[in-house]
C-alpha positions, 0 to 999 in steps of 0.5 A: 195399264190394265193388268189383264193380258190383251188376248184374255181382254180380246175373248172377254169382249168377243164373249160379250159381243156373240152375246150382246151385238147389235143387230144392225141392218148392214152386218152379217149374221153369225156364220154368214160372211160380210157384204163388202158392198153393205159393209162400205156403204154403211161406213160412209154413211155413219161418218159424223152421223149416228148409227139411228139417222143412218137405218133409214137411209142405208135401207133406202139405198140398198132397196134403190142400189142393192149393189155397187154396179147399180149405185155405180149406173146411177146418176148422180143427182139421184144420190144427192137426193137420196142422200138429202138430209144426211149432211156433209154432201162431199161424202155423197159425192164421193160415194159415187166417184168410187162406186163408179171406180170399183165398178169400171175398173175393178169389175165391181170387187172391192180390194181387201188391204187397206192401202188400195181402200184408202186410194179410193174416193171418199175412203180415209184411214178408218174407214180403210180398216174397218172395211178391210177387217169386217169385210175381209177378215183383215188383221186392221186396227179400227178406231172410232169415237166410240173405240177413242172413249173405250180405250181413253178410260180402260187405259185411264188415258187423260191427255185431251183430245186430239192430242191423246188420238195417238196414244189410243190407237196404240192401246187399240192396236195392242189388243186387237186379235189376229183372229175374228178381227171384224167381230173384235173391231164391231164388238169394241164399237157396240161397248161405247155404244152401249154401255161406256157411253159418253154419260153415265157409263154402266161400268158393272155390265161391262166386260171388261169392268175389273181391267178398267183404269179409269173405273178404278181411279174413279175417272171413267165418265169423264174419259176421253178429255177434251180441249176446249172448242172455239165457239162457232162464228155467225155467219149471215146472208139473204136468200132469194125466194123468186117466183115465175108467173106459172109458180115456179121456183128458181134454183142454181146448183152450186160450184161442184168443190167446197160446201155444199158442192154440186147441191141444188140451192136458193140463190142467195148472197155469200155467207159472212160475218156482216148484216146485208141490208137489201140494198146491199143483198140486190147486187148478189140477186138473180134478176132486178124486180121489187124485193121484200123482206119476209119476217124472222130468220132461217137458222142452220148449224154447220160443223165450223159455223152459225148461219142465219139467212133472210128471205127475200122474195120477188117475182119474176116475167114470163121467160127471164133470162137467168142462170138456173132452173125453174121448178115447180113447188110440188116436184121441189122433192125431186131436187137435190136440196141440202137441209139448210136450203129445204128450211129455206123453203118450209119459210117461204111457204109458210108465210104464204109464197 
């Protein structure tokens, strides 16, 4: 335990962060008060993604949405993609569903505690605390990858993760302060973004440099232990390229639940462990007509899997009776295709279709 008293390694942190913050385009700045609006948007978008994917994209939206009554308006295929390319679409989704609850329900005020932020769409336990406290000044313990890392090695803490999650959110809570607790939970996540970095930590511009445990010890960089991970399945399956006569292209939306859920997609057959030959891959196809194998192989990385999909392409009448919609390749943009299938779809035009 460090020897520093908690509230002493608080105002060393503040210290540090009214000099050193990020500026970032989602925060306040100093003596403005928060956005609740910028500050949940951000929130969502940064789970599993980096602060640097993000920029781009919470610009877009807030240019496009500038408050939750207008993301609330909008329909939701023109989230989906505005959204395309930030991955983990059940967040987008989400997005919309509680917009649209704050808006119709609440009058477009976000709630201020954390419990009536974790009843909302899409808004789990950290995302509830760092709400509540940047937004709101709420006395929340925030705790992120970065803020794991931090407390792993100031406590030199070196059970592995997840089984020290616990343990750390404990350490967090000890030394969050009453006051300013937005900056403190800001403040801890710019530290492990910027100097107790996963590699090569810069220990010696670190405020909190003489508490640290694991700097002592010599064991900081590597803080947090991790179990070791299951190496990612392979799954496998044939996309189907079909071209109309007019040179449309078909596209199905996927079931609304699971993955990818309510995204726009080349058809394909079901994803698994096996090789489909294109016998098999025909009775999973839209429509019966000539098939051909394109060369080489579309790959995609997902959190829990390998996938590699092969193209086929066929053509298709005049006016076929299919499930789906035709789109013309030049307004492909427009749709609400996820990165896997928009890779599916360079293949194809790349080998000329």
């Amino acid at each position: 335990m460090p020897a520093t008293a908690p509230s002493d390694l608080a105002a060393l942190l503040l210290a540090w962060y009214d000099r050193n913050h990020r500026s970032l385009p989602w925060r306040a700045e100093a003596g403005q008060a928060a956005d609740p609006y910028r500050v949940w948007l951000s929130e969502i978008m940064l789970q599993q993604t980096t602060v640097q994917a993000v920029i781009p994209y919470f610009l877009k939206f807030v240019e496009r949405w500038p408050d939750v009554a207008s993301l609330a308006a909008a329909p939701l295929d023109d989230i989906l993609v505005a959204w395309a390319g930030l991955g983990y679409y059940a967040r987008a989704r989400n997005l919309h569903a509680c917009a649209r609850m704050i808006a119709e329900w609440r009058d477009g005020r976000f709630p201020e505690d954390e419990d009536s932020l974790s009843a909302l769409p899409g808004i789990g336990a950290y995302t509830a605390a760092a709400i509540a406290a940047i937004a709101f000044g709420r006395h929340a313990v925030v705790v992120d990858g970065n803020v794991e890392r931090v407390m792993a090695r100031l406590f030199a803490a070196t059970e592995p993760l997840p089984k020290v999650k616990p343990a750390l959110r404990r350490f967090a809570a000890s030394l969050t302060p009453a006051d300013r607790p937005g900056d403190y939970a800001q403040a801890a996540m710019d530290l492990g973004a910027t100097l107790c970095t996963p590699k090569s930590p810069a220990c010696g511009l670190c405020p909190w440099m003489n508490a640290c445990e694991g700097r002592k010890r010599g064991i900081a960089a590597a803080l947090p232990a991790r179990a070791q991970k299951a190496e990612r399945p392979v799954r496998r399956g044939i996309a189907f390229w079909i071209l109309r006569k007019d040179g449309a292209v078909l596209l199905r939306r996927r079931a609304p639940e699971g993955l990818l859920g309510g995204m726009m997609e080349i058809p394909s057959t079901p994803w698994d462990d096996r090789s489909w030959s294109l016998t098999e891959a025909g009775g999973q196809a839209p429509l019966e007509t000539e098939w051909r194998l394109l060369p080489g192989l579309v790959r995609h990385t997902f959190t829990h899997f390998h996938l590699e999909l092969q193209v086929a392409v066929g053509k298709a009448g005049t006016r076929p009776a299919i499930r789906g919609i035709w789109c013309p390749l030049d307004r492909l943009g427009d749709q609400a295709l996820p990165s896997v299938m928009r890779k599916v779809v360079r293949h194809a035009l790349a080998k000329g279709y």
